[in-house]
C-alpha positions in Angstrom: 20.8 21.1 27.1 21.1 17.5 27.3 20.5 15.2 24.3 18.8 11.7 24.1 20.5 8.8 23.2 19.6 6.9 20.7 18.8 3.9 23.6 16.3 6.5 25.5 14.7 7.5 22.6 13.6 4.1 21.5 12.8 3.4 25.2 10.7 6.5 25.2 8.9 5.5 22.1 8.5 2.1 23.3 6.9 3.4 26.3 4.4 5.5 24.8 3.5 2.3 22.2 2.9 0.5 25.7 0.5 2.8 27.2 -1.4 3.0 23.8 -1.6 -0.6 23.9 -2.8 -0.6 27.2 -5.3 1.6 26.6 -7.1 1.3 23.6 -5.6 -2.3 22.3 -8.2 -5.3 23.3 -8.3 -8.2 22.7 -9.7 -9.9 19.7 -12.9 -11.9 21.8 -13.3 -8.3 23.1 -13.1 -6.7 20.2 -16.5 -5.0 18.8 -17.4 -5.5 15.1 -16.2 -3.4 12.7 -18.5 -1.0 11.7 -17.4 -1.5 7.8 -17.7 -4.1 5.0 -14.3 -3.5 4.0 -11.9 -1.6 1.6 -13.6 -1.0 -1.6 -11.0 1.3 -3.1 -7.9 3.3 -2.7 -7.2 6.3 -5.0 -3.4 7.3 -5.9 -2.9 9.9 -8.7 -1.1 8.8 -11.6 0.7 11.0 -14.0 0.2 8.5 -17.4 -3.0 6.4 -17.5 -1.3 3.8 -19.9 2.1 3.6 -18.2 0.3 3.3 -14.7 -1.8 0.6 -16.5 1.2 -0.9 -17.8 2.6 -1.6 -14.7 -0.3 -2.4 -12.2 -1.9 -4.6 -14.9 1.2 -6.2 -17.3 3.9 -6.4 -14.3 1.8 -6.9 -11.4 -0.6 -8.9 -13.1 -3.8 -7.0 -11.5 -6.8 -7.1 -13.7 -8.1 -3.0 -15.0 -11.7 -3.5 -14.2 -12.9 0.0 -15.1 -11.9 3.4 -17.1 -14.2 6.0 -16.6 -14.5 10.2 -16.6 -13.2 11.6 -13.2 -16.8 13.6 -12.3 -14.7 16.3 -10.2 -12.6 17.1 -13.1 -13.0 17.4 -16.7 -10.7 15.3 -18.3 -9.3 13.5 -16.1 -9.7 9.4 -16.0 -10.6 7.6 -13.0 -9.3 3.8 -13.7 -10.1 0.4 -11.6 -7.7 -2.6 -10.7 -8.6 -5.9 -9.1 -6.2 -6.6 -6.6 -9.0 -9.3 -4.9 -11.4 -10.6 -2.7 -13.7 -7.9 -4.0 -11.2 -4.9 -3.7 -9.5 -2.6 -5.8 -7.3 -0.3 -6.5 -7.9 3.2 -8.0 -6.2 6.2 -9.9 -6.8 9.2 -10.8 -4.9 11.5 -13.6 -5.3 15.0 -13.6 -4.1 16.2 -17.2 -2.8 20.0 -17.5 -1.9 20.2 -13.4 1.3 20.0 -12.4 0.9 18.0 -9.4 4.8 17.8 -8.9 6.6 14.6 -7.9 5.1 11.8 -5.3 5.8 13.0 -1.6 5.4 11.4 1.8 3.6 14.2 4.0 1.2 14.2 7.1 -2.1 12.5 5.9 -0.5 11.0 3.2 0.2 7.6 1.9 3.5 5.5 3.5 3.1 2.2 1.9 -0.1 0.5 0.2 0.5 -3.3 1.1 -1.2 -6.1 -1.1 -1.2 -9.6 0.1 -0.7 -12.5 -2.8 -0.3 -16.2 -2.8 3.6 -16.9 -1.8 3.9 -18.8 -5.7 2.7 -15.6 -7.1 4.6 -13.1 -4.9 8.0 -15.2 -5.9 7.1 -15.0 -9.7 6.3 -11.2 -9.1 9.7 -11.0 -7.2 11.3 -12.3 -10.8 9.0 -10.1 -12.9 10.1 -6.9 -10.9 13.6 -7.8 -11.3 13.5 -8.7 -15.0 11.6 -5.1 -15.6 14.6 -3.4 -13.6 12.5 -2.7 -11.0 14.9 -2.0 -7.4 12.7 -3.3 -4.3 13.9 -4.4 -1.0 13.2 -7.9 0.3 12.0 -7.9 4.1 11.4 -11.4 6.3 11.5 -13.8 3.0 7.7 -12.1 2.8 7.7 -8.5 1.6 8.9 -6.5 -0.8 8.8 -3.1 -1.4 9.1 -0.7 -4.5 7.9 1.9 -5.6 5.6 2.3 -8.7 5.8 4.8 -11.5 5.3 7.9 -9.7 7.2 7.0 -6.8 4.3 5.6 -4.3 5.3 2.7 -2.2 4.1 -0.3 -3.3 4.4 -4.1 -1.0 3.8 -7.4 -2.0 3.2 -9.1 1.1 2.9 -13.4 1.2 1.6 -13.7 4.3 -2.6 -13.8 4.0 -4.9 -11.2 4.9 -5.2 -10.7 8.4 -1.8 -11.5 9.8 1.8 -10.2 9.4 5.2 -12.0 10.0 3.2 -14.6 10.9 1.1 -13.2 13.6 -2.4 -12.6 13.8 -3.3 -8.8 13.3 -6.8 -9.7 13.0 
């Protein structure tokens, strides 16, 4: 049995990106409206209310809006941060499960990417550093770390709707 190179596979992949694009991929005067209003929340699970608090709200300097009873489980806190233009982002804690450490699996979160002014993402950039925080620096415009219970975090400058300068939006 013969194996790919690493050169076909990428072409392969690149390929099958293509035909997607092709397909499904208009463009943005063809576009129809979206359906939605927009993102109101995202909910991670947190191990430590106060330490995930600590960090979103202290380091990251994202306002807790709300702490509230979870209504699906006794006990457990279901907590609000501003990260703007009307979103948020949510947690919830589950005390007395062991819900194991943070993995990446099928369905599952890769990366939750916040945009932030380019002043405020190069103070962040210090903060992070000075708290001892590892993250990786991508294009002079990302960086990505991981918070307290390992979910991947980016601080992206560029503004909402676009990416490395291009328009995604």
């Amino acid at each position: 049995m013969t194996t790919m190179s690493e050169q076909e596979r990428s072409e392969r992949f690149e390929a099958q990106r293509q035909r997607i694009r092709e397909q499904y991929l208009r463009p943005a005067d063809e576009r129809s409206a979206s359906s939605a209003r927009g993102l109101h929340h995202t909910a991670l699970v947190s191990s430590d209310v106060e330490q995930t608090v600590r960090f979103y709200q202290d380091l990251l300097e994202f306002p807790l809006t709300e702490l509230i009873e979870n209504r699906d489980y006794p006990g457990s806190s279901h907590f609000f941060f501003d990260i703007g233009n009307d979103n948020l982002l949510a947690f919830f804690d589950f005390p007395g499960l062991d819900q194991g450490p943070y993995q990446e699996v099928l369905g599952g979160l890769h990366h939750l990417a916040i945009s932030v002014e380019p002043s405020r993402w190069e103070r962040l950039r210090d903060k992070l550093t000075a708290a001892g925080v590892e993250f990786a620096e991508h294009s002079g415009v990302s960086l990505y770390f991981r918070d307290p219970d390992g979910a991947r975090i980016e601080l992206i400058a560029d503004p909402l709707g676009e990416m490395y300068g291009s328009k995604v939006l």
